[in-house]
N, C-alpha and C positions, 0 to 999 in steps of 0.2 A: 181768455181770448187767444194767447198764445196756441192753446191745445185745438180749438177751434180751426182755426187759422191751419194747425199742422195736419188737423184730420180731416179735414175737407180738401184742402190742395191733395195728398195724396189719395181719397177714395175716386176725387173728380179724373185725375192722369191714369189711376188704374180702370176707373171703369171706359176710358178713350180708348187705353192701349187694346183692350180685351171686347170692345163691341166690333174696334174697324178689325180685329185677327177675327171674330165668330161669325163676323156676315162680311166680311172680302175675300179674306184667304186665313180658312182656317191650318192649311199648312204650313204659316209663318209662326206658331205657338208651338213653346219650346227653345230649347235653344239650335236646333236643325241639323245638328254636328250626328245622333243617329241616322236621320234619313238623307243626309250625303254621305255615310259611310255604309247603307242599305244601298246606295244607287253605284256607287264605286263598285258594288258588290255583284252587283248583276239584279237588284232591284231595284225597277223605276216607278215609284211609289207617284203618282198622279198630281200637278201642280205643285212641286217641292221648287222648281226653277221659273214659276212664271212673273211676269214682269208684274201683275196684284201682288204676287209672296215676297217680291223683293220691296216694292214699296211698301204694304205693311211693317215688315220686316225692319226696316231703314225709322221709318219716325214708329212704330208700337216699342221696338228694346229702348229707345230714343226716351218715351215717355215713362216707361215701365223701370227702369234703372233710375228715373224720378221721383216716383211714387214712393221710396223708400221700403220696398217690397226689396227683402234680399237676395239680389238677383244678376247675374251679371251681363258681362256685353263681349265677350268673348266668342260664345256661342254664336249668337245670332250673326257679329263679323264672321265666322267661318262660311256661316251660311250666304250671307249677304256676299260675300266672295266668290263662291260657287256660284249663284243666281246670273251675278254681273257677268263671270266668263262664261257661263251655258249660254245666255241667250246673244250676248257678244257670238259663241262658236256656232248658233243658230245662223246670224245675219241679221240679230235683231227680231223686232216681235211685229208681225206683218198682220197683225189684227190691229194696231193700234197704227198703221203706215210708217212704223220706224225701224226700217230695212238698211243693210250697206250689201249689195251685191259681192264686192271682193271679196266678205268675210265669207261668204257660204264656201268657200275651199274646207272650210272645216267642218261642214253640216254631215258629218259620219260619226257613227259608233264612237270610233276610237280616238279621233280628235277631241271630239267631247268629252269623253272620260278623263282623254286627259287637262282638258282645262280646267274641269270640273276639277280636279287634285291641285290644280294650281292655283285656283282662285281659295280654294280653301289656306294652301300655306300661307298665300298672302293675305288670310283674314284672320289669319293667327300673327303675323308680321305686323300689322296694321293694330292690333289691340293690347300684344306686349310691347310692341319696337324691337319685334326679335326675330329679326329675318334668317338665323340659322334655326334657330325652334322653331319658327312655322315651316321649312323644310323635313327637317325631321320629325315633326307629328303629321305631316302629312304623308311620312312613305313609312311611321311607326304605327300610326293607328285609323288613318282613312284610310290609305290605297291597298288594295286587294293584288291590284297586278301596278307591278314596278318594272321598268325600265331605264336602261340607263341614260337616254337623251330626255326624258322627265326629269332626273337631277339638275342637269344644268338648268334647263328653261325655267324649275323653280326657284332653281337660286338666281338665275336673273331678276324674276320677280317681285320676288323678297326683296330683293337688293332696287329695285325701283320704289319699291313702300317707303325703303329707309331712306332714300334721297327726297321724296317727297314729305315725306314727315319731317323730316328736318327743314326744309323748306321751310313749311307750313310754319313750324316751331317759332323760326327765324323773323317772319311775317308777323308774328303774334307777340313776339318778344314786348311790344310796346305797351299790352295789357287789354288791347283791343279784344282780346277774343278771351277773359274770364282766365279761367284757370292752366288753358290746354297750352300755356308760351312759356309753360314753366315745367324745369326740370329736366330737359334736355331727353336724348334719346332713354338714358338710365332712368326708369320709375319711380326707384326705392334704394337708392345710394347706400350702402351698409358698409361700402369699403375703408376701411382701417390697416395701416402698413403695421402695426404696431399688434395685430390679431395674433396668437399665437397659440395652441394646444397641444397635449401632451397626451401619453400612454393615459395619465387618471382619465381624461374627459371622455375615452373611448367607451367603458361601462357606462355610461347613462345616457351614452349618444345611442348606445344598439338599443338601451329598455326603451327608447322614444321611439327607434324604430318599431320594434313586436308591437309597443300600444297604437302607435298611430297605425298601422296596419290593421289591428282589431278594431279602433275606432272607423279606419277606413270601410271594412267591410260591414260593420255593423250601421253605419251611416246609408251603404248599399241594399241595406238590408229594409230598413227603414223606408228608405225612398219607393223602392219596388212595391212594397205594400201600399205607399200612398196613392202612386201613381194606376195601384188597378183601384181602388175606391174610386179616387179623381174620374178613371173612366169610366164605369157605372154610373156617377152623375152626370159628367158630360154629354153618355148619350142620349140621356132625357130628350137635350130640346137647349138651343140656343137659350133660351131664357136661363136655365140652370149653370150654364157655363158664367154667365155673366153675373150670377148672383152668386155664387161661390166666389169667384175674385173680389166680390165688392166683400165678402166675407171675414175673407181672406187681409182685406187691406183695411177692415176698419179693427179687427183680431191686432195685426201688424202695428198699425197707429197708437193706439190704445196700450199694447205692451211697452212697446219703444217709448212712450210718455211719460212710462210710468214707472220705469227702471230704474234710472236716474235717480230717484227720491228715497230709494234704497242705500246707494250711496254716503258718506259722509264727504262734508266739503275736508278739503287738504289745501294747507298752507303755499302759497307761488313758492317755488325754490328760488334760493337767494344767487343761482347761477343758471338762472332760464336764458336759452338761448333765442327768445321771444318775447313778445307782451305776455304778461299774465295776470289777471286772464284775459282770452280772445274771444273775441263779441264778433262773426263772420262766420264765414263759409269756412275754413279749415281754421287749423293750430291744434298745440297739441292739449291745450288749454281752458276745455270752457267754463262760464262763469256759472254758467243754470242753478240759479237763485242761492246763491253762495253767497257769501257779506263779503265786497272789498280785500282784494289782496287774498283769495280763496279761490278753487274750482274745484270742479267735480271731475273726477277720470272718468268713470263710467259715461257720463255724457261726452266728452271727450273721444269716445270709439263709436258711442251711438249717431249724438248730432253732427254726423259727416260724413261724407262722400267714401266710397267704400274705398278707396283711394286711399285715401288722406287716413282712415282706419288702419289699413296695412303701415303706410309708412310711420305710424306714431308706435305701432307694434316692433317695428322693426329694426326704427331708432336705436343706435347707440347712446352711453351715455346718459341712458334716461331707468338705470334701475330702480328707482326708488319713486318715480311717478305714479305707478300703478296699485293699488292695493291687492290683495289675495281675493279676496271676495269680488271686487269688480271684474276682476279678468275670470272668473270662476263665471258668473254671470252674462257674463259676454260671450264668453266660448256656448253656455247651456242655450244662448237667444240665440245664438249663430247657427248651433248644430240642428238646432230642431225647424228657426222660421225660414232655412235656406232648403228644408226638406219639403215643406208644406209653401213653399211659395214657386216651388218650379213649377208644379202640375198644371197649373191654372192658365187658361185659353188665353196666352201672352207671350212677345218672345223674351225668353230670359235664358239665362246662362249659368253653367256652374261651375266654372273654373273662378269667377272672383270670389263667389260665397264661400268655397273649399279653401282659396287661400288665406281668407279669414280666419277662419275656422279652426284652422291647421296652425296657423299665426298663432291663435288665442292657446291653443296646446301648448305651444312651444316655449310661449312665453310663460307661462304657469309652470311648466317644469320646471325652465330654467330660473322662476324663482324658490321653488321647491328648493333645487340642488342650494342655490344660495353663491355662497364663498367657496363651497367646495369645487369649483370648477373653474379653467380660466375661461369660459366662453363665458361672455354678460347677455343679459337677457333677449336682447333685439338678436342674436344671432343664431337662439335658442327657438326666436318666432319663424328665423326664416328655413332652420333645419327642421321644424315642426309645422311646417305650411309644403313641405315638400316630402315630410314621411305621410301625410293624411291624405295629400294628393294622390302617392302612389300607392296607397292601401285603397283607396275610392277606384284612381280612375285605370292603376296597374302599366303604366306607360315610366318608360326609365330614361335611355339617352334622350330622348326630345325634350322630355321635362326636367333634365337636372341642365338642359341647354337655358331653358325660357328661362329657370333660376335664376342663372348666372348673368344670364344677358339682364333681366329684372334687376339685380340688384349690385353688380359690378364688384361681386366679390369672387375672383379665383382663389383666395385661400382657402376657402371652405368646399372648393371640389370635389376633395380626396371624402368627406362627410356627409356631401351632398348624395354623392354615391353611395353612400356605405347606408343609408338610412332610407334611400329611395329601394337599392335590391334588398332589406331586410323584409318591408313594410310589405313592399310586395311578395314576397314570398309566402308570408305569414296570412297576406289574405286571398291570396290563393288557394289558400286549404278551407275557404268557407264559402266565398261564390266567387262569379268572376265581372268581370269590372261595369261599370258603372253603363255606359254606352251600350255593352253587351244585353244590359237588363232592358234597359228604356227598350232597344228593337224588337227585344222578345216579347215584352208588355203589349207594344206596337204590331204585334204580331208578323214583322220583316219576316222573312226566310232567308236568314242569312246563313252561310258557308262558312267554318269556321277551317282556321290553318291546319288543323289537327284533322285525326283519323282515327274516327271510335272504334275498338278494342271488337265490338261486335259484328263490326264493318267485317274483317274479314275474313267471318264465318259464312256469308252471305255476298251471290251471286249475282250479276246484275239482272238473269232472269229471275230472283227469287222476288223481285220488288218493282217490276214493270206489274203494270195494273194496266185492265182494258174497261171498257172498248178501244180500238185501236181504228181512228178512222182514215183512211186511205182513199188516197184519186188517184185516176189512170190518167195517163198522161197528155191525152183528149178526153176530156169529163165534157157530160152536159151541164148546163148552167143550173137547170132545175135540182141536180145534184149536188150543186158546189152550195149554192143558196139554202138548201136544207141544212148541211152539213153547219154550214154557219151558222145557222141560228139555232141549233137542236146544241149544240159544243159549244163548250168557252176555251176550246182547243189555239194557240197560237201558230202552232206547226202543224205541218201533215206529210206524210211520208206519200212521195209520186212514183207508182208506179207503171212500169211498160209488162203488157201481158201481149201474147200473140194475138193478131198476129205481125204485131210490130216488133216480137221477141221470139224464140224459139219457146221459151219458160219465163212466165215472171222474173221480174229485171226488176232491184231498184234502182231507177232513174236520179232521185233525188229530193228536196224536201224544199217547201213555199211556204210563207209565212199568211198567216191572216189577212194583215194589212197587205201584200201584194196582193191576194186575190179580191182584197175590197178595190183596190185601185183598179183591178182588171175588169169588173163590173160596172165601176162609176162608170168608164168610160166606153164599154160594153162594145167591145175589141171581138164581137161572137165571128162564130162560124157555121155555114148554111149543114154542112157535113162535115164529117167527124175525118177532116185530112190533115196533117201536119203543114203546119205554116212555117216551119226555117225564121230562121234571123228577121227576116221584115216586118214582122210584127213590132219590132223594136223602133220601127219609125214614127210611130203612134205615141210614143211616152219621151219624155225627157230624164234623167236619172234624178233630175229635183221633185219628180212625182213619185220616185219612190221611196225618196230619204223624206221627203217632209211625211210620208204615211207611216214610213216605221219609226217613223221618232215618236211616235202614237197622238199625232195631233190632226188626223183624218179625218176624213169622214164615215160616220157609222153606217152599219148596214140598213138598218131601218128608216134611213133619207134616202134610200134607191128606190125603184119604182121598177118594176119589169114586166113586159106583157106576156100571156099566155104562149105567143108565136117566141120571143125571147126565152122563154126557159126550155124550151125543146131545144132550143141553139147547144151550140158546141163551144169548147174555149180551150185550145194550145196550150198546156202549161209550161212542158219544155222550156221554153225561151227565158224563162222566167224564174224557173227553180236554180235552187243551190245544186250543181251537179256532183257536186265534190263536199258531200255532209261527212263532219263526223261521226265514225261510226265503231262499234264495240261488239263483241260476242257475248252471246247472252253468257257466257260459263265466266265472263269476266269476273273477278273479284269486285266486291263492290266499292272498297276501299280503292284500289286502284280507278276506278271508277270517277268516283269524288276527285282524286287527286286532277284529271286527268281535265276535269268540269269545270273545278275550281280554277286550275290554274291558265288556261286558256281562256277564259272568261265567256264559257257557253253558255246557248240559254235553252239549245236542244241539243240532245245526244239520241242518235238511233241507235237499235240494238237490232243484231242480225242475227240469222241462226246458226248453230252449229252445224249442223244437216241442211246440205243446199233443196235436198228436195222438199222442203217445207217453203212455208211462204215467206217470200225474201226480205220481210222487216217482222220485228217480233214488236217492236215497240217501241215508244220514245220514252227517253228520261226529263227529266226537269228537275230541276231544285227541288221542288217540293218531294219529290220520291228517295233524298237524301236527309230530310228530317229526319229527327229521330222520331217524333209524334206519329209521322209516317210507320217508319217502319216498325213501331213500336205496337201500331193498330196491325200490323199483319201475323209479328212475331212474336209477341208480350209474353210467353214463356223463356225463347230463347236467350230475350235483352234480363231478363229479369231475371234469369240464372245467371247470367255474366258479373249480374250487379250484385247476386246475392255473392258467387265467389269473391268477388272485389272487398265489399264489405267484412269478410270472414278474415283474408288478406291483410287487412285495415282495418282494428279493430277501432279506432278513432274514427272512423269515417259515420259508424252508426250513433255516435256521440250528436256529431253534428246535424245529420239530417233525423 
């Protein structure tokens, strides 16, 4: 009945969380920290921020973190953070009539970017109670472009999270709210004045680095493969997304059941700092079918809140709790059901599964090592939940902050650090980090900090591709409407030809969405004359920030009559007159550098010879791929890589 009871409550919450993500917002599945860090990037991936993906979002990690699916809720808080300030920096969501007029000050590009950054730190603030870590992993591993009045504003933030969770805390202190009045802003309490390490403990603190680096990367490794399988199914058909979760959760049920019985029961210690055993929601103690005055460890990290798993790992004073084999066991359910339970059409997270996981190492080591060391084993879980993490997710000050602030131990700093840059170093020579894979799976076009070695062999005219489609500066309408539905072009380069110019002029460059707004509202002209500034009396500037924010209307809901596409349409008034712009002889690297850090989403390129035609082409991210330029140039990248390799004789080991 017991078994019943447990496999039913979790198959019924997993298949809830995973039907309202497949049929409301399948962009709420996941933990969402890639496609706010593809949108930071200059990728806006379609419904990542709407008010369906934030309520999914909000009760599916809700249910799904229930389920007992190993999954965490870190993730989705980032995401859920980002949602709240995007549509906040909107004005709110004016399909559903819940608008504030004063907030649209910030309905621009750049103000959304950056709330978008800030509502991330504070959803990292909000899931560890660590408002300097959610600063710093949002300007170490989300934001692309940083500035410095973005620091403070997040640390204000942040610092609103922590006054309100403590609040909250404080409110809850009476028991009214289950578990969340307990513990205070610190999670996982490890602090001991009395801690102290030496020259020995240094050797086997680095071996826990290299291995949790390997295990890191190799955990990356794993996940990446599961996740393109997971996508092959899921694009079958709604049905398939949802029967794989149920898959997945009665797999999950069934093993977690059955673990435990593997186990042998162990004696209550005769100095438990609690009941033993405990029959509830936490302790570090439970009874699962043990005789009186007996419990089982391994049930003990299973039957509980992933929570309450970490802090009995983490415990001081509890060396001799755990057996070899259970914690061996735990770490092998940890690493593999935290890998096989992200994928699935649900939001989940992997920063708690990781710090489990990383825990379960630490602690195993540190009873490996045994007596020969002064660090005791809880301290061993928290320096081996923080070398796995940096081998997985490759992030160093933000995450040796969340640590600290997690567990309120400053003496273990100087170790925290020394095992987080090992860990990463080591798995940096195998792929690269965890977030990085999911957007490439996901197939983002993301810009990385870096400048491939082949970059700048290659010019920016070597890797502009055409056709190249261009309006004059008076186009007819029948022109502009072809153009648009013939292209999936977002930009177009405007030019002036005489005899409004002596020679072809570029004028400047107009975006899709403007000239769909200049159609809806079909602004024509009887003859092909320049209209000046007045045409600007016709539009409000919130007709053209709500169409580039790409929540328009499509071309295919205009209607036009024969006598209208003969018409004429002004663009002038309308275009960017002052585009950035490059020489096709430019370097390509310089190029990138140049894209990236500006945060473009068009780059024109001009000629070198003015007597040719005054635009050679636009760039776009996609033409800085390497898939890109790999399909143009696949001798010359492939000689690069075979020198490198020759260079680096390890490197043909690994691939």
């Amino acid at each position: 009945m017991a078994f019943l009871v447990f496999f039913a409550s979790n198959l019924v919450l997993t298949l809830f969380a995973c039907t309202i993500t497949a049929l409301i917002a399948p962009a709420a599945a996941g933990s969402g920290i890639p496609e706010v860090k593809a949108y930071l990037n200059g990728v806006d991936a379609p419904g990542i921020f709407s008010l369906r993906t934030l309520a999914v979002k909000i009760v599916g990690s809700i249910t799904a973190v229930s389920s007992s699916l190993l999954v965490g809720k870190a993730g989705p808080m980032v995401h859920t953070g980002a949602c709240i300030a995007s549509i906040l920096g909107q004005g709110g969501s004016k399909k559903y009539n819940l608008t504030w007029r004063w907030l649209r000050f910030f309905k621009n590009d750049r103000d959304r970017r950056d709330l978008v950054t800030i509502g991330a730190a504070a959803g990292i603030a909000a899931s560890f109670r660590a408002p300097v870590g959610g600063v710093l992993f949002a300007f170490e591993e989300m934001a692309s472009w940083w500035r410095s009045a973005l620091l403070w504003r997040a640390f204000f933030a942040t610092a609103i999270v922590a006054i309100v969770l403590r609040a909250l805390i404080d409110v809850c202190l009476s028991g009214k709210c289950g578990l969340f009045g307990t513990g205070g802003l610190i999670m996982f309490d490890v602090y001991s004045a009395n801690i102290s390490y030496h020259l020995v403990d240094v050797p086997p603190v680095l071996l826990l680095g290299v291995v949790g680096g390997i295990l890191g990367s190799f955990y990356n490794f794993l996940l990446d493969k599961v996740l393109r399988l997971y996508n092959l199914i899921n694009e079958k058909g709604v049905a398939y997304r949802i029967l794989l979760a149920c898959a997945i959760s009665i797999f999950t049920s069934c093993l977690l059941f059955g673990l435990p019985w593997l186990a042998s029961c162990q004696p209550c210690p005769l100095d438990a700092s609690e009941a033993c055993p405990t029959i509830g929601r936490s302790g570090n103690y439970k009874k699962f079918q043990c005789p009186p005055g007996h419990y089982n460890d391994l049930a003990s990290l299973i039957f509980n809140t992933n929570d309450d798993a970490i802090r009995n790992l983490f415990s001081k004073g509890t060396n001799s709790e755990f057996q070899y084999s259970s914690i061996l066991i735990f770490f092998v359910t940890c690493f593999f059901l935290s890998i096989f339970s992200y994928g699935i059409c649900a939001p989940a997270g992997l920063f708690v599964p990781e710090i489990v996981t990383g825990a379960c190492y630490g602690r195993l080591v540190g009873m490996l090592i045994g007596s020969c060391s002064n660090l005791n084993h809880g301290l061993y879980a928290v320096l081996g939940a923080a070398c796995f993490m940096g081998g997985s997710m490759r992030m160093t000050v933000s995450l040796c902050v969340i640590i600290l602030e997690l567990t309120n131990n400053l003496l273990l700093l100087p170790l925290i650090m020394l095992v987080l840059l090992i860990s990463k170093t080591v798995a940096d020579a195998f792929n690269g980090n965890i977030y990085d894979l999911i957007m490439r799976s996901k197939g983002f076009p993301y810009l990385e900090t870096h400048v491939e070695p082949y970059m700048r062999q290659l010019t920016v005219g070597d890797v502009v591709t055409g056709p190249l489609q261009i309006f004059r500066g008076i186009e007819k309408v029948g022109n502009i409407v072809h153009v648009l539905r013939c292209t999936r072009h977002n930009g177009f380069p405007v030019i002036d030809e005489p005899p409004l110019s002596e020679s072809p002029v570029l004028f400047g460059i107009i975006l899709r969405a403007h000239l769909i707004t200049l159609l809806k509202n079909k602004s024509f002209l009887s003859h092909p004359v320049p209209t000046g500034n007045d045409a600007f009396k016709q539009f409000s500037s919130e007709d053209f920030a709500k169409r580039g924010s790409g929540n328009g209307e499509k071309l295919e809901d205009i209607e036009f009559s024969d006598q209208e596409m003969e018409m004429f349409l002004d663009l002038h008034p309308f275009s960017n007159a002052s585009p950035y712009t490059v020489v096709e002889s430019m370097s390509l690297a310089k190029a990138l550098i140049l894209f990236r850090e500006v945060g473009l989403r068009h780059l024109l390129v001009i000629p070198k010879i003015s007597c040719r035609s005054p635009v050679v082409g636009i760039l776009t991210r996609h033409d800085f791929m390497p898939e890109h330029i790999l399909s143009l140039y696949p001798l010359l990248v492939r000689s690069r890589w075979k020198r490198l390799r020759i260079r680096l004789p390890f490197l043909s080991k690994i691939f």
